[in-house]
C-alpha positions as CSV (number, residue, x, y, z in Angstrom):
1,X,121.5,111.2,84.0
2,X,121.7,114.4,81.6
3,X,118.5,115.7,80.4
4,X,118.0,118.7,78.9
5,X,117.3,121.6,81.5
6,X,116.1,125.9,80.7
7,X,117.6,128.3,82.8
8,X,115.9,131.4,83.7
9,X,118.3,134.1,85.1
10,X,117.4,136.5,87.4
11,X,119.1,139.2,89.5
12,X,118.4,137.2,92.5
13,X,119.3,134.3,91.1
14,X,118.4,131.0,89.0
15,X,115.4,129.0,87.8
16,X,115.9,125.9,86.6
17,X,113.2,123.6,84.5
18,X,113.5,120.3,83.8
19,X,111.0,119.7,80.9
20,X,111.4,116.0,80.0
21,X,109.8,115.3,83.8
22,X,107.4,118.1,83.9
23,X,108.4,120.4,86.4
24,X,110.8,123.2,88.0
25,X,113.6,120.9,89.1
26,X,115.8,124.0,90.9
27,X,116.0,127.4,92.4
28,X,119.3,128.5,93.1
29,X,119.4,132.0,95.3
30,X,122.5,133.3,96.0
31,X,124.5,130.4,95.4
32,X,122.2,128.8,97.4
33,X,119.9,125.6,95.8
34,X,116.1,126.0,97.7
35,X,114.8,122.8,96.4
36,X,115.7,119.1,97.1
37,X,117.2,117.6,94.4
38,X,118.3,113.4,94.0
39,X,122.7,113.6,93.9
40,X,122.0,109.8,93.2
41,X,119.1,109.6,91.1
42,X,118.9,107.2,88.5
43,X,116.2,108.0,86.5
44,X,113.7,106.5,87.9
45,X,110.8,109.0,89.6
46,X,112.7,110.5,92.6
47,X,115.0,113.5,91.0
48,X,113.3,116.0,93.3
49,X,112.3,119.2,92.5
50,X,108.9,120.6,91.8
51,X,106.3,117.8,90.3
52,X,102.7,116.6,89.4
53,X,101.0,113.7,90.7
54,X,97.4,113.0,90.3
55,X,95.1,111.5,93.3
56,X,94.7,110.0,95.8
57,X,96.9,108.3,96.6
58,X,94.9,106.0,98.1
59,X,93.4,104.5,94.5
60,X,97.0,105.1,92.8
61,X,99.8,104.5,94.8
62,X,98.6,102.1,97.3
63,X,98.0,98.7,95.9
64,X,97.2,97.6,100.0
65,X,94.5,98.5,101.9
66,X,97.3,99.5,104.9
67,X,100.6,101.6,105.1
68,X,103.4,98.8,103.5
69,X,105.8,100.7,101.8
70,X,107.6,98.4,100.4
71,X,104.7,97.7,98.1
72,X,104.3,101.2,97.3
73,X,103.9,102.2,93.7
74,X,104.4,105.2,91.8
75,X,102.3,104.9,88.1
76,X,105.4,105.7,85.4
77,X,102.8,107.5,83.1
78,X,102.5,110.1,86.2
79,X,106.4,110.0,87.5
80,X,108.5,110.3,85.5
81,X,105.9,109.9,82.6
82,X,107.1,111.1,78.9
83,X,106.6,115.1,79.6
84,X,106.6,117.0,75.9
85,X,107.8,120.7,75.4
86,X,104.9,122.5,73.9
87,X,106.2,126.0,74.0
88,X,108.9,128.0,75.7
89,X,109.7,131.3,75.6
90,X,111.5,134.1,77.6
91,X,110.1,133.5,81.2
92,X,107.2,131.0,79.8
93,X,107.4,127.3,79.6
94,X,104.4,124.6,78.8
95,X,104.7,120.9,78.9
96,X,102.2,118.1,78.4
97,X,101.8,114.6,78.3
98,X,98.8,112.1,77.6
99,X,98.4,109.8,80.9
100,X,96.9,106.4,81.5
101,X,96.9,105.5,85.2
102,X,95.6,102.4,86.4
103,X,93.6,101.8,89.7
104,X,95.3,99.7,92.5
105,X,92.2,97.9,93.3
106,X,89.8,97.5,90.5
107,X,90.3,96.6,86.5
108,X,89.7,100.1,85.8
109,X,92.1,102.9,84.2
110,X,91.7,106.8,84.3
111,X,93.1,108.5,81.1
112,X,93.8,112.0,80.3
113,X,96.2,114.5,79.6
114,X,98.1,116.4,81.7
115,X,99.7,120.2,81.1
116,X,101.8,122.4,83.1
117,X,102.6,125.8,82.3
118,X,105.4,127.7,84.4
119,X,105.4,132.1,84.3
120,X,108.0,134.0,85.8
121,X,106.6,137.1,87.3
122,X,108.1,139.9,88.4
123,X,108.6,140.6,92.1
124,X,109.6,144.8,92.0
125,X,108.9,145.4,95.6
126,X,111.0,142.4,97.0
127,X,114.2,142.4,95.2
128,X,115.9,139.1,97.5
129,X,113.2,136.9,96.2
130,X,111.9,135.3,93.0
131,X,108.7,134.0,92.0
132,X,106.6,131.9,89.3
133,X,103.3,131.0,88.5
134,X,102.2,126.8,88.1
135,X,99.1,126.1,86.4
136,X,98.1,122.6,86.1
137,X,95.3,121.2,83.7
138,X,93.5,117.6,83.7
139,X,91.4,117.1,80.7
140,X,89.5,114.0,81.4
141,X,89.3,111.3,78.1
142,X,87.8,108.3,80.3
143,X,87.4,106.8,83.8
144,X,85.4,104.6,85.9
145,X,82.2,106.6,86.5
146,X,82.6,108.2,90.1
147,X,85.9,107.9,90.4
148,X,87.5,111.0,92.1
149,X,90.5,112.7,90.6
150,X,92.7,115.7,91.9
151,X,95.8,117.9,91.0
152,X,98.7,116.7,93.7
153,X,101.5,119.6,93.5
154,X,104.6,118.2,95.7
155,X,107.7,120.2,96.3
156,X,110.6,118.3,97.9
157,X,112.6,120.5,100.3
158,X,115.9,119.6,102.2
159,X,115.8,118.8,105.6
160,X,116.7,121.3,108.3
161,X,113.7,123.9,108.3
162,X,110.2,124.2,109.4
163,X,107.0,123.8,107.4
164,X,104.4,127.0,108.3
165,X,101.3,126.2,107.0
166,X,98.4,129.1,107.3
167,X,94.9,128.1,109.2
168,X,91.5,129.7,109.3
169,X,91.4,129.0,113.4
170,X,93.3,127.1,115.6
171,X,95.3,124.7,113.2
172,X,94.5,120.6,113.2
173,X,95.9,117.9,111.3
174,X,95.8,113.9,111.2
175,X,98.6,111.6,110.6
176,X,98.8,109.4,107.2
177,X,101.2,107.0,108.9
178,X,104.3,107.6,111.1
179,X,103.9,109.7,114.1
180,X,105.0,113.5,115.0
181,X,107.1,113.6,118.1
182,X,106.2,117.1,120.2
183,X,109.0,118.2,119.5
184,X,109.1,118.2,115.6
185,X,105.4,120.4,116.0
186,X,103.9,123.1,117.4
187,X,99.9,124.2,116.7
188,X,98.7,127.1,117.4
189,X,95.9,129.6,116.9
190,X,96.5,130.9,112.8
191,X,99.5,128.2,111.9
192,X,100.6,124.8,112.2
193,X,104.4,124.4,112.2
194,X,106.6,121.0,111.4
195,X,110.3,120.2,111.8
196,X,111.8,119.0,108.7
197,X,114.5,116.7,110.1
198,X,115.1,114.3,106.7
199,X,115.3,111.4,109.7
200,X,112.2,110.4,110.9
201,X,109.0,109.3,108.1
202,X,105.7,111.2,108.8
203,X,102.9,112.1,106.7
204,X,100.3,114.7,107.9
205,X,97.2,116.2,106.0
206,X,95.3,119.4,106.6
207,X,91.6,118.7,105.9
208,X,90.8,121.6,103.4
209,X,88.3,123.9,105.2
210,X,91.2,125.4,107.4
211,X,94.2,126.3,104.8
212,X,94.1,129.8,104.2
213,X,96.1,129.4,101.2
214,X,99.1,130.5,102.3
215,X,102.2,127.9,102.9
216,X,106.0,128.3,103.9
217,X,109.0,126.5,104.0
218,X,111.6,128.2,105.9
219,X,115.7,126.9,106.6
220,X,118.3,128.8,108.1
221,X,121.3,129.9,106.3
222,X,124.1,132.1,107.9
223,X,122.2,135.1,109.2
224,X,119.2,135.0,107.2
225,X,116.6,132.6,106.4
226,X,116.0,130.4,102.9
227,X,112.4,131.1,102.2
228,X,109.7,128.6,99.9
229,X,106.5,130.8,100.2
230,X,103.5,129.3,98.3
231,X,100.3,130.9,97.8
232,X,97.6,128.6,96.0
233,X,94.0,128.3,96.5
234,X,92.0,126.3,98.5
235,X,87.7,125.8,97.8
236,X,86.5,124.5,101.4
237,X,82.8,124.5,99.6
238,X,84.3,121.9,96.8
239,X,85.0,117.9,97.2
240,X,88.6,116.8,97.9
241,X,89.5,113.4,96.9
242,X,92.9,112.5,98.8
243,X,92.6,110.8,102.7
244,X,94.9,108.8,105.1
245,X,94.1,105.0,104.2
246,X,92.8,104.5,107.2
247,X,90.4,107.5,106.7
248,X,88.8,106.3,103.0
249,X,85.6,107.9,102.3
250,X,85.9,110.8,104.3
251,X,86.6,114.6,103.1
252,X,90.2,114.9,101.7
253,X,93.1,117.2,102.8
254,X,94.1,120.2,101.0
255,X,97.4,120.9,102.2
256,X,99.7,117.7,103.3
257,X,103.5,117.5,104.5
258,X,105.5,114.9,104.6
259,X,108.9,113.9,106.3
260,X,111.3,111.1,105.0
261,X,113.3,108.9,107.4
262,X,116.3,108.8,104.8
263,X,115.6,105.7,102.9
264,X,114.6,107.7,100.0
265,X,117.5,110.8,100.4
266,X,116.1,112.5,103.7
267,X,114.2,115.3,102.5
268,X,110.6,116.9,103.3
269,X,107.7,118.0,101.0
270,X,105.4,120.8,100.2
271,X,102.4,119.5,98.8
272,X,98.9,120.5,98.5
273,X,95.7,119.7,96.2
274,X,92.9,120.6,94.0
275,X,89.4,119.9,94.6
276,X,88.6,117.1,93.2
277,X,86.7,115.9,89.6
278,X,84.6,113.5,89.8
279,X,84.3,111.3,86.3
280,X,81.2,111.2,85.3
281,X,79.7,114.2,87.2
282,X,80.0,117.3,84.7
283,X,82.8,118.5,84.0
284,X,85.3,116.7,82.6
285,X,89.1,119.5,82.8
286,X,90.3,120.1,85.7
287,X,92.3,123.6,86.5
288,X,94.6,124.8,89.9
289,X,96.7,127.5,89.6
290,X,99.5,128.6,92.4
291,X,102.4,131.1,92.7
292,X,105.9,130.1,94.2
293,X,108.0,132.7,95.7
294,X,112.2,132.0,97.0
295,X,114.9,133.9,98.4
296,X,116.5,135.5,101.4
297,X,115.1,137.1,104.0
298,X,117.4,138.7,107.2
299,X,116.4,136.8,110.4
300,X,116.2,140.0,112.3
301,X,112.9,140.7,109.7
302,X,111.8,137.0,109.9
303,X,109.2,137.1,112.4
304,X,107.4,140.7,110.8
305,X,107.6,139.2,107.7
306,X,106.2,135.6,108.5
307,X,103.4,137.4,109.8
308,X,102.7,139.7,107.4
309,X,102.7,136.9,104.7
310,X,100.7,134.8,106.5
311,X,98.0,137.4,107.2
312,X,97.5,138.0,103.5
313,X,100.0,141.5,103.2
């Protein structure tokens, strides 16, 4: 399916947008494509890429109170919804769309609109990488009255690297559904770290008052490593809204990861959260704001620079 796509051009490459779906749908480094992206896609909501969902999941995608995927529902309005161009410029694009999303398990709807504005920003002292800024906004038009809401960014990543995620202590996570295998994870004191095989379906969330904010995706290519470095912003003292199913009710995750068996294309994803709005309760817009850095870097400088960029420098 041809839609039409922006190109920014870069010396270290090319970032593709895909404004029709709302989101950065490539970054191509060196000839090398970071993100996953669909070869089969049919239009439907699985192109890959960079998205938007709202949460959680567990009032909008699941329609059963259990993990049955093959009843698993992604709300059109959301994915691939009808994304308008606003305003694009030389390294600035904004794209918005009025969304009506209904609730798996009540005759209640939330409505709003949604708008996503991508920067490119300039990156003078690393010259191998590129980097833009996402920020999302929810203004809230109705909704049943305590109903959370949250930003959901996903990235979808091809399989054959390892998710870093930052932690304030010794990392933790819970499982969504699936299991992790010992051998696709390894928690530690400052990080937890996940295989991305594309081969074996897990979901895992971090609960948000141990992120530090800082998330990588890192794959090996030749003698250097592919890098997806994302910095956002976590609030531990603010409500999160998204939870495993058999967790409802309790304090949401701000960072999740997930791994696909193949049935959908055998990818992974980068995804992460806002705090949550709460209809009814004040305020009524919703803001989250994140930047997204690619490229190379050498293997021989990989482990200095993990640690550098996980420690804040």
């Amino acid at each position: 399916m041809k839609l039409q796509q922006i190109r920014w051009r870069t010396a270290a490459g090319t970032i593709t947008l895909l404004p029709s779906r709302g989101r950065v749908l490539q970054v191509n480094v060196g000839g090398v494509e970071a993100y996953w992206v669909n070869p089969r896609w049919t239009g439907d909501w699985n192109v890959g890429g960079d998205r938007l969902w709202l949460s959680p999941e567990a009032d909008f995608n699941w329609p059963t109170r259990h993990v049955d995927f093959s009843k698993y529902v992604v709300p059109a309005a959301v994915d691939p919804g009808r994304w308008e161009l606003e305003r694009h410029e030389r390294g600035f694009c904004q794209v918005r769309q009025q969304v009506t999303v209904p609730h798996m398990h009540k005759a209640v709807k939330v409505r709003g609109e949604l708008r996503r504005s991508f920067t490119m920003v300039e990156l003078p002292d690393a010259p191998g990488l590129m980097a833009y800024r996402t920020d999302n906004e929810l203004q809230l038009v109705d909704g049943p009255v305590g109903q959370g809401v949250g930003l959901w960014s996903l990235l979808q990543v091809p399989k054959g690297g390892e998710m870093i995620i930052g932690c304030r202590r010794k990392g933790m996570f819970r499982t969504h559904f699936g299991t992790v295998p010992a051998r696709l994870r390894q928690i530690r004191k400052g990080e937890v770290r996940l295989r991305i095989t594309g081969d074996h379906q897990y979901k895992i969330g971090v609960p948000n008052d141990i992120p530090t904010g800082r998330m990588v995706y890192a794959r090996p290519v030749g003698e250097k490593y592919l890098v997806i470095a994302r910095q956002f912003f976590p609030q531990p003292w603010r409500a999160y809204c998204d939870a495993p199913l058999s967790a409802r009710g309790t304090p949401g995750d701000a960072v999740q990861v997930y791994n696909d068996s193949g049935a959908l294309g055998g990818f992974g994803e980068m995804e992460f959260h806002s705090p949550a709005l709460v209809v009814g309760r004040g305020a009524d817009r919703l803001l989250d704001s994140y930047l997204t850095m690619v490229g190379f870097v050498a293997a021989r400088e990989w482990p200095r620079w993990l640690r550098r960029w996980l420690a804040g420098q």
